[in-house]
C-alpha positions in Angstrom: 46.6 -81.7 -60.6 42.6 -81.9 -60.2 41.7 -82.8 -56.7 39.5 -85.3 -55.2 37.2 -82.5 -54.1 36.9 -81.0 -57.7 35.7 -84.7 -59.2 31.9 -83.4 -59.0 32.3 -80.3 -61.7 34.7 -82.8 -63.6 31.9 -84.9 -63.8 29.4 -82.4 -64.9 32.4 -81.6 -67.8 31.9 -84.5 -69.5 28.3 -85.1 -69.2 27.3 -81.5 -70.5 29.6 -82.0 -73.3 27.0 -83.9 -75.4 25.8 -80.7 -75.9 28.3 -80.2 -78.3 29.9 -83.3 -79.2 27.7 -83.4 -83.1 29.3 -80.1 -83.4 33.4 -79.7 -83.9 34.5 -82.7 -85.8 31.8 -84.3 -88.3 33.0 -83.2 -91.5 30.8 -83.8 -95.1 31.6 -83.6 -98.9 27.8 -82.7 -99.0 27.8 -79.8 -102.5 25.8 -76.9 -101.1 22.8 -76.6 -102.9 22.6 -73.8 -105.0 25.3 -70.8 -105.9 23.1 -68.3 -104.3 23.6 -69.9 -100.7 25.9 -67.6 -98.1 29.1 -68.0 -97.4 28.9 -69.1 -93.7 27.1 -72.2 -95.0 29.6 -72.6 -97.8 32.1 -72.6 -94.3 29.9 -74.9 -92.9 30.3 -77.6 -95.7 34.1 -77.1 -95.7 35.2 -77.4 -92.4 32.8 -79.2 -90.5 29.6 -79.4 -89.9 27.6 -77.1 -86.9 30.7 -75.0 -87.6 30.7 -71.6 -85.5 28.8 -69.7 -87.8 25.4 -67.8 -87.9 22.8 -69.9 -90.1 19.5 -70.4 -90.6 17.7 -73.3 -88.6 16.0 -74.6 -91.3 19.0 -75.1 -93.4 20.9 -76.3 -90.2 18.3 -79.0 -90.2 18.1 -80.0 -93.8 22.2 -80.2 -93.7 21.8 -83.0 -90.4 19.8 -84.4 -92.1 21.8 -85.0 -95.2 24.2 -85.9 -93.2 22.7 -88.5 -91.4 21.2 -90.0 -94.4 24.5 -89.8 -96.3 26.3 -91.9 -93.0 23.2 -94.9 -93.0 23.2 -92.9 -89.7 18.7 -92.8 -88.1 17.2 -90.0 -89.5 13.9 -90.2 -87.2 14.9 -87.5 -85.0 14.7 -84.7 -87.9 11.4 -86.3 -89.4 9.0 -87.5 -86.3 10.7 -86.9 -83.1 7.9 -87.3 -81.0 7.0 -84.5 -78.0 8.4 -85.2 -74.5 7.4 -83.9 -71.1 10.8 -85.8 -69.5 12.6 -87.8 -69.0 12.3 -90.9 -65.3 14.7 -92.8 -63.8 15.0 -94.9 -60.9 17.7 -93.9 -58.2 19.7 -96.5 -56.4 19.0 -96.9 -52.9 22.2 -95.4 -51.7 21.5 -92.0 -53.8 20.0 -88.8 -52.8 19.3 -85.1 -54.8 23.0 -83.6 -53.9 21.9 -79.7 -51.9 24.6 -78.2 -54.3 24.2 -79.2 -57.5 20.4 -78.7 -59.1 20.0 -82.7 -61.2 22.9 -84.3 -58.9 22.6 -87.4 -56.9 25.3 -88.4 -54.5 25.8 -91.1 -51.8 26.5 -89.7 -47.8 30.0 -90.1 -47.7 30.2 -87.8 -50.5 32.9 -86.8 -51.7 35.1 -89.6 -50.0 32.7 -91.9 -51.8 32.6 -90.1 -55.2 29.9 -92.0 -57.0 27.6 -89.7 -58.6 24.9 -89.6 -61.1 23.8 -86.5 -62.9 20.8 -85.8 -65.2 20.2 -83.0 -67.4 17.6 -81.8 -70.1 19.3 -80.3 -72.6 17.3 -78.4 -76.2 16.7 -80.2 -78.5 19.6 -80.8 -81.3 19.4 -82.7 -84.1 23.1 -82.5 -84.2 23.7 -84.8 -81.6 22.6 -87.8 -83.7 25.9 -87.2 -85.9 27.9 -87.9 -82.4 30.4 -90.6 -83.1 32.9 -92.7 -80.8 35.8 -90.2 -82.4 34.1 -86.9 -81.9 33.3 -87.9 -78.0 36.6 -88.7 -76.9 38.1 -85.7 -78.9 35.3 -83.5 -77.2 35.9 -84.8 -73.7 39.9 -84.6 -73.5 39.1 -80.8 -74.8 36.8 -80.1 -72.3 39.0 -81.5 -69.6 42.3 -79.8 -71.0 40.3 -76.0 -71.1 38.7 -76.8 -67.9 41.8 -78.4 -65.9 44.9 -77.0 -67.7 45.9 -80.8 -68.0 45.2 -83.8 -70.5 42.9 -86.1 -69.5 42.9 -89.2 -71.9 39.2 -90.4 -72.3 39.4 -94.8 -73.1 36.3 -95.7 -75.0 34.9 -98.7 -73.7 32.1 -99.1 -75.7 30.0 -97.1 -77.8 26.4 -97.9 -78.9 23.2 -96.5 -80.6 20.4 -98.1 -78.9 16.7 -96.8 -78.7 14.8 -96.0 -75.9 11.1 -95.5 -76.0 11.5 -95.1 -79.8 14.0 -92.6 -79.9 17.9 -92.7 -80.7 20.3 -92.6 -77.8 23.7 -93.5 -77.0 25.0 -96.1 -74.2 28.6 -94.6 -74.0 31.3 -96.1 -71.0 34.4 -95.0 -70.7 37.1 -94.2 -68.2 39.9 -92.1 -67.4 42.7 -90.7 -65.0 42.2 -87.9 -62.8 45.6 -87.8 -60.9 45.8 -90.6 -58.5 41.9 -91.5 -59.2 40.7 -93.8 -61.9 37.3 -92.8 -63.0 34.4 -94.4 -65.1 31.5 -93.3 -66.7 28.4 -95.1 -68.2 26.3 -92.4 -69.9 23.2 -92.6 -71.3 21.9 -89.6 -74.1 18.5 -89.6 -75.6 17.8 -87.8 -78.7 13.9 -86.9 -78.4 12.6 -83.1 -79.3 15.2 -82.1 -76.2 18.3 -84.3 -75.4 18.2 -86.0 -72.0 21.2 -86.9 -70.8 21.7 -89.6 -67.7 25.8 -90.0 -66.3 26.5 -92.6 -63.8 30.2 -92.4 -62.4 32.3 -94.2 -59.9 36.2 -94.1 -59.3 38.3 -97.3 -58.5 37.5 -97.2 -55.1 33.9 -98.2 -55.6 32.2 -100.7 -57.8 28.2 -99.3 -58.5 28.1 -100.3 -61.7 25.3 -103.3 -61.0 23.3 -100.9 -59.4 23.7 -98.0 -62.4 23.1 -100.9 -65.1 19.6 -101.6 -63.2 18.4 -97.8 -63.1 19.6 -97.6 -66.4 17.0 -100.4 -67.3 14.4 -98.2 -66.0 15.0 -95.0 -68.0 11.5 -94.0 -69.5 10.6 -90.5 -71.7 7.7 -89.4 -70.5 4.8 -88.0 -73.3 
């Protein structure tokens, strides 16, 4: 069973998981585009795209953005995905840069009062734009089983593609069981030249949510 005490790095599971989430389980049809191509891209068409094979970046792009295209899904990220310095955010009052954890803020009474956010700059992936509600869930209950030895199911609560400051993102909440503790998450992702990725989380015990929707209205890139 995953202790109280271990919620922090459970946390930081699910939030670095959107670097991979466009990776395991969007699959395509797509043809590959000439018989001369190699056969780790041929792999790559046939069992799911950003499979784990060696390619070349170019082609990696071209494929997303097939893909994309091909789903109605925004393609501006591969064609003018403009150049970012950062990514700002306001902190709620009660907040403060955690001493252990480089990009986490905690309250005081941390860890009895587990409410945390976490913000990281991740490189930039095109891939992430082919993240779906599916592939999310299915990526975070993996992460938690290879991390915790246990399954953790993940309830999407919503699921949105919004914009912010021009760029794609996702607005994801969602909420799970961690032994006797009922977690939930509202995480933000932007998909710029680098991925920027904002998690606000609270158990039962503790209702922030007001205050994370308010610094979520102040999320800015900067240029």
């Amino acid at each position: 069973m995953v202790k109280r005490n271990q919620i922090g790095i459970l946390l930081l599971t699910t939030a670095l998981l959107f670097a991979g989430c466009g990776e395991e389980t969007v699959h395509t049809g797509a043809p590959v585009k000439n018989a001369e191509e190699s056969a780790d891209v041929q792999a790559v068409v046939e069992n799911g795209f950003m499979a784990p094979v060696e390619m070349d970046e170019t082609l990696r792009t071209e494929l997303t953005e097939e893909l994309l295209a091909e789903n109605e899904m925004d393609v501006s990220v591969v064609e003018s995905a403009p150049v970012t310095k950062g990514c700002s955010f306001s902190l709620p009052e009660a907040f403060s840069e955690s001493e252990d954890i480089e990009g986490m803020y905690v309250t005081k009474r941390y860890p009895i009062d587990a409410s945390t956010i976490y913000y990281v700059a991740l490189g930039g992936d095109v891939a992430l734009q082919l993240m779906t509600e599916e592939t999310f869930k299915a990526q975070a209950e993996e992460n938690f089983e290879k991390e915790y030895g246990e399954k953790i199911e993940v309830t999407i609560d919503s699921f949105d593609r919004i914009k912010i400051d021009g760029c794609p993102a996702f607005r994801i909440l969602c909420h799970y069981q961690v032994g006797d503790t009922k977690m939930t998450q509202l995480e933000y992702a932007i998909n710029a030249d680098k991925s920027y990725v904002i998690t606000y989380s609270q158990t039962g015990d503790y209702d922030r949510m007001e205050e994370y929707e308010a610094s979520a209205e102040t999320i800015h890139l900067q240029f």
